[in-house]
C-alpha positions as CSV (number, residue, x, y, z in Angstrom):
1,X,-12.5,32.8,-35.3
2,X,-11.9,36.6,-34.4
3,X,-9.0,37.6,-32.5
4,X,-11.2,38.5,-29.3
5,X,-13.8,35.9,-29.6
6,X,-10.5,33.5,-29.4
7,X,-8.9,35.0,-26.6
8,X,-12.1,35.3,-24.7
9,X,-12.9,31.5,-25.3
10,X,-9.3,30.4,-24.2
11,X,-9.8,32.4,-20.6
12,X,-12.8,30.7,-19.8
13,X,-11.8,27.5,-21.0
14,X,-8.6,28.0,-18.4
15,X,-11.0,29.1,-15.7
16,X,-13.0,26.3,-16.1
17,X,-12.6,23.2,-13.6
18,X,-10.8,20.6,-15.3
19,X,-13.3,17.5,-15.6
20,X,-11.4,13.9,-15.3
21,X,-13.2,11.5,-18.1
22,X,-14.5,8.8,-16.8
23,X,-13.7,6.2,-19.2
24,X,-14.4,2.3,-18.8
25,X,-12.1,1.0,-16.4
26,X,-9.0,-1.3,-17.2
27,X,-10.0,-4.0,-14.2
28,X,-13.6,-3.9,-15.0
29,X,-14.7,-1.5,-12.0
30,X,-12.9,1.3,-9.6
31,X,-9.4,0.2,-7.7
32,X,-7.3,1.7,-4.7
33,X,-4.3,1.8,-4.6
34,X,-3.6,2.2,-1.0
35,X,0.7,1.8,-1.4
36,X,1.2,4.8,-3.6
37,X,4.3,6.7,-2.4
38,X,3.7,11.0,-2.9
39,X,6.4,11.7,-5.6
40,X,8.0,14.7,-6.3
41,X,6.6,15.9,-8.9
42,X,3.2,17.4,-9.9
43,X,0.9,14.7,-11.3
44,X,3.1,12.0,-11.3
45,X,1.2,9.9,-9.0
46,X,-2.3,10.2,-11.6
47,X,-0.2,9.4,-14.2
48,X,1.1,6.1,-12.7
49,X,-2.2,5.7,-12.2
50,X,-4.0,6.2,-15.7
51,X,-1.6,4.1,-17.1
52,X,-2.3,1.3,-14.8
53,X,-5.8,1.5,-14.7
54,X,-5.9,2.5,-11.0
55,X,-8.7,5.1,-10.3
56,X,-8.1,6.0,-7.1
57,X,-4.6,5.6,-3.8
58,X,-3.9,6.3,-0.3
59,X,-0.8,8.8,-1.1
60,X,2.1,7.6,1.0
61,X,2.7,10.8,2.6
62,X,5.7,12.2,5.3
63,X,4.3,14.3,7.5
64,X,7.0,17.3,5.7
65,X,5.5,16.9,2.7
66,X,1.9,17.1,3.5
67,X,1.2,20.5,1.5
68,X,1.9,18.6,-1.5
69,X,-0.2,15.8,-0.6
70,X,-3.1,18.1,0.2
71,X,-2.4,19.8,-3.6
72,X,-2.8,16.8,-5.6
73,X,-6.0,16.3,-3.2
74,X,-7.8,19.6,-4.5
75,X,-6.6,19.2,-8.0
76,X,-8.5,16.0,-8.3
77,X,-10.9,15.5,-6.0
78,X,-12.5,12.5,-5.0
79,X,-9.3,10.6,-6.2
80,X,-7.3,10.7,-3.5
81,X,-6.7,10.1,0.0
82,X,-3.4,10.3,2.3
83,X,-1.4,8.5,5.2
84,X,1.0,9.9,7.7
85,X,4.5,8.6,8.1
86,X,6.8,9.8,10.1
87,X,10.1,8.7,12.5
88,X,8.3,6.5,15.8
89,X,11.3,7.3,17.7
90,X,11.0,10.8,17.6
91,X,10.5,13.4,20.5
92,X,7.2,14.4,19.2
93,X,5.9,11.9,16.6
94,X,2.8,11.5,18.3
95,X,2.0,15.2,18.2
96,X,3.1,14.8,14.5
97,X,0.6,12.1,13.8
98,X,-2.3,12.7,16.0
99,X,-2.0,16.0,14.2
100,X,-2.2,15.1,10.7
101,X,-4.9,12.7,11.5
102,X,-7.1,15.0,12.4
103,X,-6.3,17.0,9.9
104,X,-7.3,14.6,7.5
105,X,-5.3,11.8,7.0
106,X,-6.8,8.2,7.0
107,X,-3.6,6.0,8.4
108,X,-0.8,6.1,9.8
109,X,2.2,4.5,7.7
110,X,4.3,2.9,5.6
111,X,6.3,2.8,8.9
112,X,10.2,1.6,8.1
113,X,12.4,2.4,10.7
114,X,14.7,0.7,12.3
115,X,12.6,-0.4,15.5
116,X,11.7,-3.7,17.0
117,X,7.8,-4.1,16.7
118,X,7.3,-4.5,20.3
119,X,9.5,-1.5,21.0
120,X,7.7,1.7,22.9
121,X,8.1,4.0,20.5
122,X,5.9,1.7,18.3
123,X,3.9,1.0,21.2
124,X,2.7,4.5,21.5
125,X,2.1,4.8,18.3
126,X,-0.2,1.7,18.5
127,X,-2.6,3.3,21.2
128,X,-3.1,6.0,18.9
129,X,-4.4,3.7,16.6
130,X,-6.8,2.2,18.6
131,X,-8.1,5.4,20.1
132,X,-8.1,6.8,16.3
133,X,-9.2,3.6,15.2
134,X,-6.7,4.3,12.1
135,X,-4.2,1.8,10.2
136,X,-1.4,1.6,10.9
137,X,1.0,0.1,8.3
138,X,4.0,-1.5,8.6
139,X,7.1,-2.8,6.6
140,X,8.5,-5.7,8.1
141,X,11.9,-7.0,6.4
142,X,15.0,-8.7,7.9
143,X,17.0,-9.5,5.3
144,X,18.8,-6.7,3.4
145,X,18.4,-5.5,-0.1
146,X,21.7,-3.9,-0.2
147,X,25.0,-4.3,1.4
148,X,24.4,-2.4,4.5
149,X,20.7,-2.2,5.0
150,X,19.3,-3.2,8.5
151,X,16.0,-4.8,9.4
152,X,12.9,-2.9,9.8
153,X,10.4,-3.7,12.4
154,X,12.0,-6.8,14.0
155,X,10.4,-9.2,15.9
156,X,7.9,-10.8,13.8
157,X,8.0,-14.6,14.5
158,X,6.6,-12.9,18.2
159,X,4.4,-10.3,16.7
160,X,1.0,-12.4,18.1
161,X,1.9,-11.4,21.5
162,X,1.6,-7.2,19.8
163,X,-1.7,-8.7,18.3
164,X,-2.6,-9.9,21.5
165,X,-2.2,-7.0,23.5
166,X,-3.4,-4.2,20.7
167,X,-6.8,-5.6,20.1
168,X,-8.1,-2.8,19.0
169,X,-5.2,-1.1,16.6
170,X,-5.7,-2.3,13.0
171,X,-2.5,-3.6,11.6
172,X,-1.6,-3.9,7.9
173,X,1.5,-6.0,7.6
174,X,3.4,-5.8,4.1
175,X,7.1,-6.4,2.9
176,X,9.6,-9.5,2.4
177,X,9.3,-11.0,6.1
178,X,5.3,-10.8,6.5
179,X,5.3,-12.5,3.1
180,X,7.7,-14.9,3.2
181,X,5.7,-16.1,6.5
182,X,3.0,-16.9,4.2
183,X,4.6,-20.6,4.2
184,X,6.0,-22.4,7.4
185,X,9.1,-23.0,5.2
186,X,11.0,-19.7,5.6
187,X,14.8,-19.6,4.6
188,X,17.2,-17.5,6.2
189,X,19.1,-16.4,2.7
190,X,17.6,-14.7,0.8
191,X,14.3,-12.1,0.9
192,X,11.6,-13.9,-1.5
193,X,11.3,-17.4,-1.5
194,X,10.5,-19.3,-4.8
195,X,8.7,-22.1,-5.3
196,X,5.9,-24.6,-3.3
197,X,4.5,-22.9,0.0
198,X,4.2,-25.0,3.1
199,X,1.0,-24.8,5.1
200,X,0.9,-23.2,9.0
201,X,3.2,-20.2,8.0
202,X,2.6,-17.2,10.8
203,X,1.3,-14.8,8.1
204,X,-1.4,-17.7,7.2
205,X,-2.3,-18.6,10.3
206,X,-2.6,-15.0,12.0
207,X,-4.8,-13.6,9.5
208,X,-7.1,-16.3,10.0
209,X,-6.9,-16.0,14.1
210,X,-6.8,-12.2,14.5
211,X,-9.1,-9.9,13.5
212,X,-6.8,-6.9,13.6
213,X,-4.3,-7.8,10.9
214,X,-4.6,-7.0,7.3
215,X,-2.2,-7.6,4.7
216,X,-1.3,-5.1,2.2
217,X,0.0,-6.9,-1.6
218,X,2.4,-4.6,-2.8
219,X,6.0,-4.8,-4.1
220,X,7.1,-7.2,-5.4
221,X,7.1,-9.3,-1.9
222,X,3.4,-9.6,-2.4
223,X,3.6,-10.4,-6.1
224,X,6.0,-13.0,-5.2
225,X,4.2,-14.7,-2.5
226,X,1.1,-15.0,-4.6
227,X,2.9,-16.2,-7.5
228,X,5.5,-18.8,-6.3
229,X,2.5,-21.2,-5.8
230,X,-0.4,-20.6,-7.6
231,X,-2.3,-23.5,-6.2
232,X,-2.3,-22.4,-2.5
233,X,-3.0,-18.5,-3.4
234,X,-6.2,-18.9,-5.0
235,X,-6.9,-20.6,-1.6
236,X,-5.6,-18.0,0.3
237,X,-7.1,-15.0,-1.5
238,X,-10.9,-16.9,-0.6
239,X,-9.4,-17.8,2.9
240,X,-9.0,-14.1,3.4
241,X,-10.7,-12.5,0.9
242,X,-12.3,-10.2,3.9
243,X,-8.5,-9.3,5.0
244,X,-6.6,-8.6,1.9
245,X,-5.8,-5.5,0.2
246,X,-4.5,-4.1,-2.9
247,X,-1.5,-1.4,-2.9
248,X,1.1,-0.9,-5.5
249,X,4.6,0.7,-4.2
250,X,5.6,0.4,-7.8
251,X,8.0,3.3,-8.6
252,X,7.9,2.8,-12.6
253,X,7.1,6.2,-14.3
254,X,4.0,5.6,-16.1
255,X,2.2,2.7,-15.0
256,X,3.4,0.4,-17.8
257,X,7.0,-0.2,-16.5
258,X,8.8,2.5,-17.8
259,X,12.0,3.3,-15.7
260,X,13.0,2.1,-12.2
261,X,10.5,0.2,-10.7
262,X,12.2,-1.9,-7.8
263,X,15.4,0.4,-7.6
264,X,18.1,-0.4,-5.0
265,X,16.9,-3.9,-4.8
266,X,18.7,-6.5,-7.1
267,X,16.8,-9.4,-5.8
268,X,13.3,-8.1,-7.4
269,X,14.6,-8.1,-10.5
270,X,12.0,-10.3,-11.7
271,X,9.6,-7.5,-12.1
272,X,12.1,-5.1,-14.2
273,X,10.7,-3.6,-16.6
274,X,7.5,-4.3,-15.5
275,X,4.4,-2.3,-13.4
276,X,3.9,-3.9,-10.1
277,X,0.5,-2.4,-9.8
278,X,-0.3,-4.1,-13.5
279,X,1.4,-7.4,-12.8
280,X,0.0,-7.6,-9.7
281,X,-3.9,-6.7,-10.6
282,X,-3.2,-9.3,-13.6
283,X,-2.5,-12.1,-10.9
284,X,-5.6,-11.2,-9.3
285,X,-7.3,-11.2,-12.3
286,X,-6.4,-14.5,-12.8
287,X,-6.1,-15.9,-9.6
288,X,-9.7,-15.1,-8.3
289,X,-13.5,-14.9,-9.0
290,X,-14.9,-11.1,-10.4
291,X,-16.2,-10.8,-7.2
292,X,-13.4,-11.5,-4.9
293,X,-11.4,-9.3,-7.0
294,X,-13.7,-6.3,-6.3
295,X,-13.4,-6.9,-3.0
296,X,-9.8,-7.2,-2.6
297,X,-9.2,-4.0,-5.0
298,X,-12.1,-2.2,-3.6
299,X,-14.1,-2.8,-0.7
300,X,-11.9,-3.8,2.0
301,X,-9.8,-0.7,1.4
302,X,-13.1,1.7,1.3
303,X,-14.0,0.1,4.4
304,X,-10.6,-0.6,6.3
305,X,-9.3,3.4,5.5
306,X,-12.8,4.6,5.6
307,X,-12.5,6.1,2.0
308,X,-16.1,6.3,1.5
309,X,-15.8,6.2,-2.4
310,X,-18.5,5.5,-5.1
């Protein structure tokens, strides 16, 4: 090829828009992600999710860094969408969040502070839900993963009475408490219970009763509840199959378990060296019809986050 016929080529090429293949997806059809944490750097996020076999996420994003959110949004678009998270207990958070939701964002969340669940600052930040008619999503943990750590959003064994009174805010419950209520059998020691689930846990039975709570599957607290008792899951998943939702917040580099992915947290260690989106999609897989599976991975988080994806 001629020097200038080369150089020419190579310019237009670069100007071109970059076209994403479209190749035949790992699951069988398209998946959200909607627990995928914005990272730090550029394109980090799309690679944890080629190498997964995620197509599309809900980008976990504070309200600081949504700039970069918005970047990775107009680099690939139609790929990704973003929350809003910022501190409930601060002078202006609802400013902060009422602003980024009209600005684009389609839920409000992860929220992990240090707050009681019934708390005002959550409180407010409930109405704005229901007038927004946005998720809000929550991490609710009590027992620590470190030597230090304090609960986040306490107050869950009373949370119906929040349920009760917020009718219309949409709720999206995740983490090592909400999961561990999946059985009425909840120890006091120790973050994820192993082995047979009781019938009549909270998580169970509010699902089923309210028709504002979801429950987002990530981390390895919603690996765990669906695999310590393989029996009562599949049960579950077609008990709620309308209220279930898939979301990673796997920190592994490339989607197949490569580096850190539950840092900080020496009771996960189960899923080491593992993907929690992967694992997590497998026990679907396995756990569930084709059609359930589409739903849980797909629908319900098109619908709940009002994604309005293909």
């Amino acid at each position: 090829m001629r020097r200038r016929t080369f150089i020419q080529s190579t310019i237009l090429a670069a100007a071109a828009p970059r076209i994403w293949p479209q190749t035949e997806p790992t699951w069988g059809g398209p998946v959200v992600d909607t627990h995928l944490h914005l990272r730090r750097e550029a394109d980090a996020c799309f690679t944890h999710m080629q190498g997964c076999g995620v197509t599309h996420a809900v980008l976990l994003t504070p309200a600081n860094n949504e700039d970069r959110a918005k970047q990775e949004m107009e680099k690939r678009p139609g790929r990704f969408a973003r929350s809003v998270l910022a501190d409930p207990a601060a002078p202006d958070a609802v400013r902060v969040f009422r602003g980024a939701l009209s600005g684009g964002a389609v839920s409000m969340g992860e929220l992990k502070y240090h707050l009681a669940l019934d708390s005002p600052d959550m409180r407010r930040l409930y109405d704005v839900s229901a007038e927004l008619q946005v998720p809000v999503m929550m991490h609710i943990q009590n027992f620590p993963h470190f030597e230090g750590e304090l609960p986040y959003n306490t107050g869950y064994p009373q949370f119906d009475k929040i349920l009760k009174a917020y009718p219309k805010t949409i709720f999206v419950g995740h983490a090592d408490l909400f999961w561990a209520h999946i059985s009425a059998d909840v120890p006091t020691d120790r973050g994820y219970p192993t082995g047979p689930i009781k019938p009549g846990g909270l998580t169970d039975r509010w699902l089923a009763d309210f028709p504002n709570l979801y429950a987002d599957m990530s981390a390895n607290s919603g690996n765990n509840a669906l695999a310590r008792d393989p029996e009562f899951s599949r049960d579950f998943i077609v008990r709620h199959r309308s209220k279930l939702i898939f979301g990673s917040d796997c920190s592994c580099t490339d989607g197949n378990g490569v580096g850190i992915s539950q840092g900080n947290n020496p009771e996960a260690a189960r899923l080491n060296g593992k993907c929690v989106a992967r694992a997590t999609l497998g026990l679907l897989k396995e756990s569930t019809t084709p059609e359930i599976f589409r739903q849980v991975t797909w629908e319900n988080a098109n619908n709940l986050f009002k994604l309005h994806l293909q």
